[in-house]
Structure formats: C-alpha cells, structure tokens
C-alpha positions, -999 to +999 in steps of 0.1 A: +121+214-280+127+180-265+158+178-291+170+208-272+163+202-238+183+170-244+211+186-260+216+211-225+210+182-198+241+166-219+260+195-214+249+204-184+259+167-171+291+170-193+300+201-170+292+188-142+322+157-143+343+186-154+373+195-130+383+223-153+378+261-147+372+279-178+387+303-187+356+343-198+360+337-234+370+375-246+339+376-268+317+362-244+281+368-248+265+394-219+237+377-197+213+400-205+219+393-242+225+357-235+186+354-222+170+374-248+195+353-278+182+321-260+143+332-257+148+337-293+162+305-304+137+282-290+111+304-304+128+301-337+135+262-333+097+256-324+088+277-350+104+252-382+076+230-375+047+253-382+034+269-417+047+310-422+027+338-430+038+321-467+023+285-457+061+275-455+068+242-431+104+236-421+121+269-429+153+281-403+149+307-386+186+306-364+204+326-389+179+355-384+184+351-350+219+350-352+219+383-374+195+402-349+222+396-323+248+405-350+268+370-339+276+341-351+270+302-344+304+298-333+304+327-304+271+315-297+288+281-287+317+291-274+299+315-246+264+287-240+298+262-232+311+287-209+284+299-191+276+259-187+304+257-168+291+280-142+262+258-133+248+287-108+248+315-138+232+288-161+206+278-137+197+317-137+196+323-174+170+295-181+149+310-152+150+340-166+143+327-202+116+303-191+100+337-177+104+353-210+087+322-229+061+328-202+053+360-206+058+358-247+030+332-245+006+349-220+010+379-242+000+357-272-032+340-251-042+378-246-044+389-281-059+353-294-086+359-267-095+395-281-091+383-313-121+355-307-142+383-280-143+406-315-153+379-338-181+369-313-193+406-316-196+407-353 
C-alpha cells in the first residue's frame, strides 16, 4: 500500500511541474470504471501478502483484475497518466475510491462481527 501511495504522490508531483495539456486518450478509461478498477487494484495489491482460501502467500491478483475490467496494463497506464494530469478529476477519483475501501471494509467488520456473535451462541 505504502509502495503505491508512493508511486501516485510521484506522479502526482510529476504532473504537477507539467506545462503540458494532454491530450483524452481515445481508449481512455470511464470514471466510473476508473474508481471501481482502482478499488480493485489495491485490494488485489494488499491481498499478495496474505494466505488464499489455498494457504497461498504472494500470489498476483492484477491480471484478474485486469480481465474483470476486460483491459489491459497498458490502457490502464495510459488513462491513470491522463487523468493525473487533471489534478481536480484525480483528486475526485481517490475520494470516491477511498469511500469504496471504506465501505468494502465496514461491510467486512459487519460480517466478522456476526460471525463471532454466532459462535458466542453455540
């Protein structure tokens, strides 16, 4: 997560000393799509340190991302460097995203807390 975090303050600073106006990539990635892809991808990046349903450590997950959202690394890139560009639309992507962890995570909480109120019954 840090790695990641890292990895889009550099770009974020990187677009920042930028005088250059991209150009909407013609296959750029929706928004919409762009949160959800992005909600996914840390999930699946936080996810290669812990054991599977298998007991599997380490195992990638991006390329099932990437196949859910039927793209590849390369569009991925080429729209997260556009819409870093736009520092405004960026800015409202990871809000949106960090609302989605959020709510992923409360969700979780929920059903670990029912979970542990059955097992207390039996």
């Amino acid at each position: 997560m840090k790695k990641v975090v890292a990895i889009i303050a550099l770009a974020l600073f990187v677009s920042c000393t930028s005088r250059t106006i991209l150009e909407k990539p013609k296959n750029l990635i929706p928004k919409d799509t762009m949160v959800l892809l992005l909600t996914d991808l840390y999930i699946a990046k936080n996810a290669f340190h812990e054991k599977n349903i298998r007991n599997e450590k380490k195992v990638n997950y991006m390329p099932l991302v990437y196949n859910k959202y039927k793209i590849d690394s390369t569009r991925f890139y080429i729209s997260n460097f556009y819409y870093t560009s736009k520092l405004e639309e960026y800015d409202l992507i990871f809000k949106e995203v960090g609302e989605k962890l959020k709510q992923k995570k409360d969700s979780l909480e929920k059903i670990i807390e029912e979970k542990k109120a059955v097992e207390r019954r039996d």
